[in-house]
C-alpha positions as CSV (number, residue, x, y, z in Angstrom):
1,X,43.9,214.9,74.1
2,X,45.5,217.4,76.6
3,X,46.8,220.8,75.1
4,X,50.0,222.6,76.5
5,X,51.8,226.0,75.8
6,X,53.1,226.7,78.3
7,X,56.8,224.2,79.2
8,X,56.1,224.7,82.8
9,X,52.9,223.3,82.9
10,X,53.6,220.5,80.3
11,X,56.7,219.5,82.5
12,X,54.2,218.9,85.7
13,X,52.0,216.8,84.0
14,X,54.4,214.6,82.7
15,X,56.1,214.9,86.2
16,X,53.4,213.1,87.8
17,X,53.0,210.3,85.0
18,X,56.4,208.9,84.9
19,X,55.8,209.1,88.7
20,X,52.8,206.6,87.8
21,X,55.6,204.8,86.2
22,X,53.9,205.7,82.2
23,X,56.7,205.2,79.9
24,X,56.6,208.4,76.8
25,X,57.1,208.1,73.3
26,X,57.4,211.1,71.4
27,X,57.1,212.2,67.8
28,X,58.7,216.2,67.3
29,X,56.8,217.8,64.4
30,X,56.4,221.1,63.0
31,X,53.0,220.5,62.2
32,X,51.4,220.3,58.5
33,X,50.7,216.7,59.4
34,X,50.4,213.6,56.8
35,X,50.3,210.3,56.7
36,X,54.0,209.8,57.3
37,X,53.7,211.6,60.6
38,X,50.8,209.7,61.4
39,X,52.8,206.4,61.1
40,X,55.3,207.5,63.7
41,X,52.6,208.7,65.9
42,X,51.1,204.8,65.8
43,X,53.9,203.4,66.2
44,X,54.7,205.1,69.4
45,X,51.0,203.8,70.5
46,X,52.6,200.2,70.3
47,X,55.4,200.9,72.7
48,X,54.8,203.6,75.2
49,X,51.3,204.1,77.8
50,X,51.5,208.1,76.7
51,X,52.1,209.5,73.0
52,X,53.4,213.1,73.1
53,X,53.7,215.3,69.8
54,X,54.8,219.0,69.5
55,X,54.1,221.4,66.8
56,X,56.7,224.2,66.3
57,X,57.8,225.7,63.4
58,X,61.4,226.1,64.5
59,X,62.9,229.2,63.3
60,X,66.7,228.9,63.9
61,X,66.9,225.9,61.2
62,X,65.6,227.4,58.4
63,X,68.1,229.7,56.6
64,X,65.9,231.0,53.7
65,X,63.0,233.6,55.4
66,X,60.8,232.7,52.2
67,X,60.9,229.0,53.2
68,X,60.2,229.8,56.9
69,X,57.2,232.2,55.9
70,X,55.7,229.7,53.3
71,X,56.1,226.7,55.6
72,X,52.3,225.5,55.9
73,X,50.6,226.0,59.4
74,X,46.7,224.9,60.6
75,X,46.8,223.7,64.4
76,X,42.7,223.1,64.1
77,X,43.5,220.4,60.9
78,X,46.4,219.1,62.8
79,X,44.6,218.8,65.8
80,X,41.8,216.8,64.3
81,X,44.4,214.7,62.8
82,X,46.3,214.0,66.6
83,X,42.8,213.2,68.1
84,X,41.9,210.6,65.2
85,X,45.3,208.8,65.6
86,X,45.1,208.9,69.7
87,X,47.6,211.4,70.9
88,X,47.6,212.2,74.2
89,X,49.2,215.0,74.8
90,X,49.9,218.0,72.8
91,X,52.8,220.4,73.1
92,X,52.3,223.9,71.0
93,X,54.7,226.0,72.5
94,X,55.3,229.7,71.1
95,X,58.8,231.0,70.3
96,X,59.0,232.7,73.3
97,X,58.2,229.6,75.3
98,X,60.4,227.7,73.5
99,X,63.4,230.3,73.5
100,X,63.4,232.6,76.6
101,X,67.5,233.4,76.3
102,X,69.2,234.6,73.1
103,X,70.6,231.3,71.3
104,X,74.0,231.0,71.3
105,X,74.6,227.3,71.2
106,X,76.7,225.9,68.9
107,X,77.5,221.8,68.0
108,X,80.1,220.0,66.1
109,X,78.9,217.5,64.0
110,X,82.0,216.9,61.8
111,X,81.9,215.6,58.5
112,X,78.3,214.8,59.3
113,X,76.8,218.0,58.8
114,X,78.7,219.5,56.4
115,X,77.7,217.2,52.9
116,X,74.6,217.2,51.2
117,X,71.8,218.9,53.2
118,X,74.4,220.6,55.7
119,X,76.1,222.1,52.5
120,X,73.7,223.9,51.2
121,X,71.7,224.6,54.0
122,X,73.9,226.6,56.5
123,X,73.2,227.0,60.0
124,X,70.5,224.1,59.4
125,X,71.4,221.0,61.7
126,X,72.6,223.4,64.5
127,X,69.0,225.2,64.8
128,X,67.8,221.2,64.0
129,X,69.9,219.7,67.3
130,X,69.0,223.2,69.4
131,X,65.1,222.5,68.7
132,X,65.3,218.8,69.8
133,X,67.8,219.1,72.6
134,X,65.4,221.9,74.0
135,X,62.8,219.5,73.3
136,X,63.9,216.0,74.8
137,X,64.5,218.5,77.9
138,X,61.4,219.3,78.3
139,X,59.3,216.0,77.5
140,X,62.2,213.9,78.9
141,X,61.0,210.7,76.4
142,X,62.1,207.3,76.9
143,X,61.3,207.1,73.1
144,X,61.6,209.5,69.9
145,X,60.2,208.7,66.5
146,X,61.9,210.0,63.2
147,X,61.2,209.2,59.9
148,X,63.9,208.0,57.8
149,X,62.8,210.8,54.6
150,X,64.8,213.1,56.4
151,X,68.0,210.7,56.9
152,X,71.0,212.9,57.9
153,X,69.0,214.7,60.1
154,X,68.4,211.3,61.7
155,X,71.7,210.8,61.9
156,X,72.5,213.6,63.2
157,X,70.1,213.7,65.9
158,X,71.6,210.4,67.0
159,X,75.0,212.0,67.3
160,X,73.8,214.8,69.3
161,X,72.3,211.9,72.1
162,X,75.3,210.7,72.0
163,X,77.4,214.3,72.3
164,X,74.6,215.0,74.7
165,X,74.5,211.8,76.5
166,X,70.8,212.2,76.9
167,X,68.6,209.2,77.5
168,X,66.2,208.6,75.3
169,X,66.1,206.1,72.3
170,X,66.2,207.2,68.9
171,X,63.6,205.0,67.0
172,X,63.8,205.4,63.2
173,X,60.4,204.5,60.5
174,X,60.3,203.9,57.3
175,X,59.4,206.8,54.4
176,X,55.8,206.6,53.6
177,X,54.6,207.2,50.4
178,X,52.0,208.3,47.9
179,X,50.5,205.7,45.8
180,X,52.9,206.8,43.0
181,X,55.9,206.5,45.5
182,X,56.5,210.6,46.3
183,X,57.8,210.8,49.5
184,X,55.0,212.3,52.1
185,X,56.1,215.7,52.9
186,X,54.8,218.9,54.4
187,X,55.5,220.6,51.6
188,X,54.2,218.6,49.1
189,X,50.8,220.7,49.8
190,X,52.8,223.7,47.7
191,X,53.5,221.7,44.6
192,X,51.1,223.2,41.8
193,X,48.5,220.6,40.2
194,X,51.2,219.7,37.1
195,X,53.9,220.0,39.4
196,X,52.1,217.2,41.3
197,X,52.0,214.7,38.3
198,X,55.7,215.2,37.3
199,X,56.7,215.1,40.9
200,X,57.2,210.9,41.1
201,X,60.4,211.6,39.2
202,X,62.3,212.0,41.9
203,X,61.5,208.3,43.3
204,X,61.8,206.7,39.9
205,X,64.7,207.8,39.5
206,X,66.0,206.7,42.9
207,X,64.4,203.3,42.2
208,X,66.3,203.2,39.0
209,X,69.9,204.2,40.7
210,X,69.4,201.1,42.7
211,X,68.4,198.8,40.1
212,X,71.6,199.5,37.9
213,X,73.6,198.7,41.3
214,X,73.9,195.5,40.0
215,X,75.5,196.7,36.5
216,X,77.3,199.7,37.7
217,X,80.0,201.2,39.8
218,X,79.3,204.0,42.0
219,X,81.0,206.4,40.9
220,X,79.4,206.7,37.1
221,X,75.6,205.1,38.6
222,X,76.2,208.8,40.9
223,X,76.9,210.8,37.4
224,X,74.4,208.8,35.3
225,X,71.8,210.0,38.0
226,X,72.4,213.1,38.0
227,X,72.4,213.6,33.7
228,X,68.7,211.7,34.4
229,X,68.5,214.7,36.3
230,X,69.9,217.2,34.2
231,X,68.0,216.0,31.5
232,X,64.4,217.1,32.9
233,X,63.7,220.5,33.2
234,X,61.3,220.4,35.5
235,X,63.7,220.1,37.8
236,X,66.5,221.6,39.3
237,X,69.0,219.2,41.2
238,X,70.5,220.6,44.3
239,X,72.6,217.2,44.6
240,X,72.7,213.7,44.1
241,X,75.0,211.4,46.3
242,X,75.4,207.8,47.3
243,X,76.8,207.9,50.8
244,X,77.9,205.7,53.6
245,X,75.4,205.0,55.9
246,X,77.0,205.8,59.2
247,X,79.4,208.7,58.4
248,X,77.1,209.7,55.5
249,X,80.1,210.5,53.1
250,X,80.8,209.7,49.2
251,X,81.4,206.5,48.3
252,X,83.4,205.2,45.4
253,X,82.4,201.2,44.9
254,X,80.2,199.0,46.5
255,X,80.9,196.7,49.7
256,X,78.2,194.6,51.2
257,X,79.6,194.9,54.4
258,X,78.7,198.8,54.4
259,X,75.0,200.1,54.1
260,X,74.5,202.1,51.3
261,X,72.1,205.4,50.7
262,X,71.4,207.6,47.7
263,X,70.2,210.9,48.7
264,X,68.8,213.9,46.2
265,X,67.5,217.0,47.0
266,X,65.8,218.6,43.6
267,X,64.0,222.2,43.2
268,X,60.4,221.7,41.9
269,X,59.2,225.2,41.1
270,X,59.7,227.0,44.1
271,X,59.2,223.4,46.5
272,X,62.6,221.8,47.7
273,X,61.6,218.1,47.7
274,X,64.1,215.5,49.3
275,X,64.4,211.4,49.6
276,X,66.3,208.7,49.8
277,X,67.0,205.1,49.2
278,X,68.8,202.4,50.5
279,X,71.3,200.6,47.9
280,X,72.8,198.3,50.1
């Protein structure tokens, strides 16, 4: 596996592979790798001749210092990790590489950005579609690789290719999960030992919203989930919502002609734990 800092030099190595005619696919991370990342990371194997991964802990998209400070770093584990599942290139760029020039971008997502995650996170999906427009830039992929845990940021990465007009292909993989279904996440490492066991909550609960599809509208399944919620202290519910697919906004009763997702966010101690799942 090849190391790079600097985006100079990363640029004229990759320069002189597609030259060779090597197709890229390319997973973004801020490191703290799991399994979850992993599975990306193999799955660009299958269908490109070079696997690129960065690690950068991207300061514009987080807009809570404590959460930025605590957000768990170890390049040496993470490197072991990229050389076990066959990465080829590495890209570990500082913030001064990465930024150069004050950042003064700003994007319009619409209604997009501005529900669930994009409500209470301000500021978060512009410092998200700064970091991987700088990014697909530099390593100029003919693939990407993002895992559907984090869905509206998927979506809205695929709306800023499109704003963008970029050319790479947006390839979305499936959550991966613990053996008692929590999500794989970065900061899952941060849960407490007890906060650990009660954690698979959150995904039973989800599993449950879409077995009452069947027996109940939207609109009350949405409030019956978040009582569920309510009604463990353990948690703390940020929000619970069952959204369209594509424009990723409320919806009120079901229609098998639209793809469905319910989406919570939920305070563990001091850990902010998300997922999703799909309804229709």
């Amino acid at each position: 596996m090849k190391l790079f800092s600097s985006v100079k030099d990363i640029r004229v190595f990759l320069n002189e592979q597609k030259s060779l005619g090597k197709s890229i696919g390319f997973v973004p991370t801020m490191g703290a790798l799991h399994e979850g990342h992993l599975s990306l990371m193999r799955k660009a194997k299958t269908e490109n001749d070079l696997l690129v991964v960065s690690i950068f802990v991207n300061p514009i998209q987080f807009n809570n210092k404590n959460d930025l400070q605590k957000y768990p770093r170890n390049l040496e584990d993470d490197s072991q990790m990229l050389e076990a599942v066959g990465c080829d290139i590495l890209f570990a760029p500082d913030e001064k590489e990465m930024y150069p020039e004050p950042i003064n971008k700003t994007y319009d997502f619409g209604p997009l950005a501005e529900v669930m995650e994009g409500k209470f996170r301000p500021g978060h999906f512009n410092g998200v579609a700064i970091v991987v427009k700088r990014l697909f830039d530099i390593i100029e992929p003919a693939r990407a690789y993002f895992g559907e845990k984090d869905f509206q940021q998927l979506t809205i990465i695929k709306k800023l290719v499109e704003i963008e007009k970029m050319d790479v292909e947006i390839v979305p993989c499936p959550i991966v999960r613990e053996e008692d279904g929590l999500a794989m996440s970065s900061r899952n490492r941060l849960l407490t030992p007890d906060q650990r066991k009660v954690a698979p909550f959150i995904y039973k609960t989800l599993q449950e919203a879409k077995l009452r599809r069947n027996h109940i509208c939207a609109n009350p399944l949405r409030q019956m989930i978040i009582n569920v919620f309510e009604g463990n202290e353990n948690f703390r519910l940020e929000y619970f919502d069952i959204v369209d697919d594509k424009n990723l906004q409320s919806i009120n009763g079901w229609n098998n002609k639209v793809g469905t997702i319910a989406c919570v966010a939920a305070w563990l101690g001091d850990v902010r734990l998300i997922d999703n799942i799909r309804i229709i």
